[in-house]
C-alpha positions in Angstrom: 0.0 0.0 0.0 1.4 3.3 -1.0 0.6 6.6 1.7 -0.2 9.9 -0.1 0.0 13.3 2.1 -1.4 16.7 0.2 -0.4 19.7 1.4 -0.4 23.2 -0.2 -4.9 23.9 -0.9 -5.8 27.4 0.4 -8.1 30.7 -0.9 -6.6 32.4 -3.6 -7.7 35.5 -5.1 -8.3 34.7 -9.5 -5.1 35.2 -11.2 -3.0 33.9 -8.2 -1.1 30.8 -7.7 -0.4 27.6 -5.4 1.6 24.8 -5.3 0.3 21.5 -3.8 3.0 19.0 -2.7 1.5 15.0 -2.2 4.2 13.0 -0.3 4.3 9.2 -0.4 5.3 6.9 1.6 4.8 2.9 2.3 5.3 0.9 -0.6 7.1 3.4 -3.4 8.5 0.6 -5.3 4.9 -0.2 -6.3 3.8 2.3 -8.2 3.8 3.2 -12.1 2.3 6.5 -12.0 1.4 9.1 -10.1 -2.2 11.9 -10.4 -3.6 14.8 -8.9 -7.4 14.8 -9.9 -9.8 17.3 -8.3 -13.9 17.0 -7.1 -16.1 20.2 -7.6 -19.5 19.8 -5.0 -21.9 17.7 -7.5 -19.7 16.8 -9.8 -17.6 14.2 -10.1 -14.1 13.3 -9.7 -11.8 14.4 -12.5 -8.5 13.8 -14.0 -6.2 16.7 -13.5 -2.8 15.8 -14.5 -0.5 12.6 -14.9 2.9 11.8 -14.1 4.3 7.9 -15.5 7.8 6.7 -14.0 8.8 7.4 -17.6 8.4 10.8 -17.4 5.2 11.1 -19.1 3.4 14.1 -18.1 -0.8 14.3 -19.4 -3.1 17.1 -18.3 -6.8 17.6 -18.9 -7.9 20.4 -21.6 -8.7 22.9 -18.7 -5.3 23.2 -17.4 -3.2 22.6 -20.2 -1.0 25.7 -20.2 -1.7 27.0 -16.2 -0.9 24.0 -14.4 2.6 21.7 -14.1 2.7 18.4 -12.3 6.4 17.2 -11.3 8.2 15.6 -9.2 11.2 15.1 -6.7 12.0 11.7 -6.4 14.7 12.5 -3.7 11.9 13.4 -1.5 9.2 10.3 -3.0 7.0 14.0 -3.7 4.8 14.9 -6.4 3.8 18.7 -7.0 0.9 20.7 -9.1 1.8 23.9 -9.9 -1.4 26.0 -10.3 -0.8 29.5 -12.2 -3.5 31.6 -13.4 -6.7 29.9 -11.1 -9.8 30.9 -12.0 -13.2 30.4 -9.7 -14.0 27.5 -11.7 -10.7 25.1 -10.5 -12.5 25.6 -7.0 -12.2 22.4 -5.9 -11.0 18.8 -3.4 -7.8 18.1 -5.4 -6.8 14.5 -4.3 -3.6 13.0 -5.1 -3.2 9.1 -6.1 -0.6 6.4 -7.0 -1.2 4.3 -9.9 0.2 1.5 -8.3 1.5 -2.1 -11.2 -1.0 -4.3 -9.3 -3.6 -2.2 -10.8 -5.0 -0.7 -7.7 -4.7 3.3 -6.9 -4.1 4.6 -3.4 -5.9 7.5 -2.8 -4.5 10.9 -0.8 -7.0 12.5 1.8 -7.6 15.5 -0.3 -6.9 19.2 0.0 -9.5 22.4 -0.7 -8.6 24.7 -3.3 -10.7 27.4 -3.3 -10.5 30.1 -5.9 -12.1 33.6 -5.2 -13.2 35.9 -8.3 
């Protein structure tokens, strides 16, 4: 089982900036990919952005170009850069570990809220 600890969600103002840092922990070895996706109230849980253990980076439509996952595998850590918010990113972003077995671990989730 792999650990996932967000850090980083706030209130921004539009236009502003954070950075969300997921740490894991537990069973690192395990996994082939790591995710932040994010949860608006009624809707449901989306893709965000993708990071494989190749290097492979994916990001969904509405962030392409504001947001940058990465990673620091000294520190087992996995970052989203958010640049530009808008009200509509307002959201639970949850990180998760795409782990070979097929199962994903899931982080405990951190509120992002954008103000306009």
């Amino acid at each position: 089982q792999v650990q996932l600890v967000e850090s980083g969600g706030g209130l921004v103002q539009a236009g502003g900036s954070l950075r969300l840092s997921c740490a894991a922990s537990g069973s690192i070895f395990s996994i082939n990919a790591m995710a932040w996706y994010r949860q608006a109230p009624g809707k449901q849980r989306g893709l965000v952005a993708s990071f494989t253990s190749s290097g492979t980076t994916n990001y969904a439509d509405s962030v392409k170009g504001r947001f940058t996952i990465s990673r620091d595998n000294a520190k087992n850590t996995v970052y989203l850069q958010m640049n530009s918010l808008k009200p509509e990113d307002t959201a639970v972003y949850y990180c998760s570990a795409w782990r070979r077995d097929g199962i994903t671990d899931w982080g405990q989730g951190t509120q992002v809220t954008v103000s306009s």
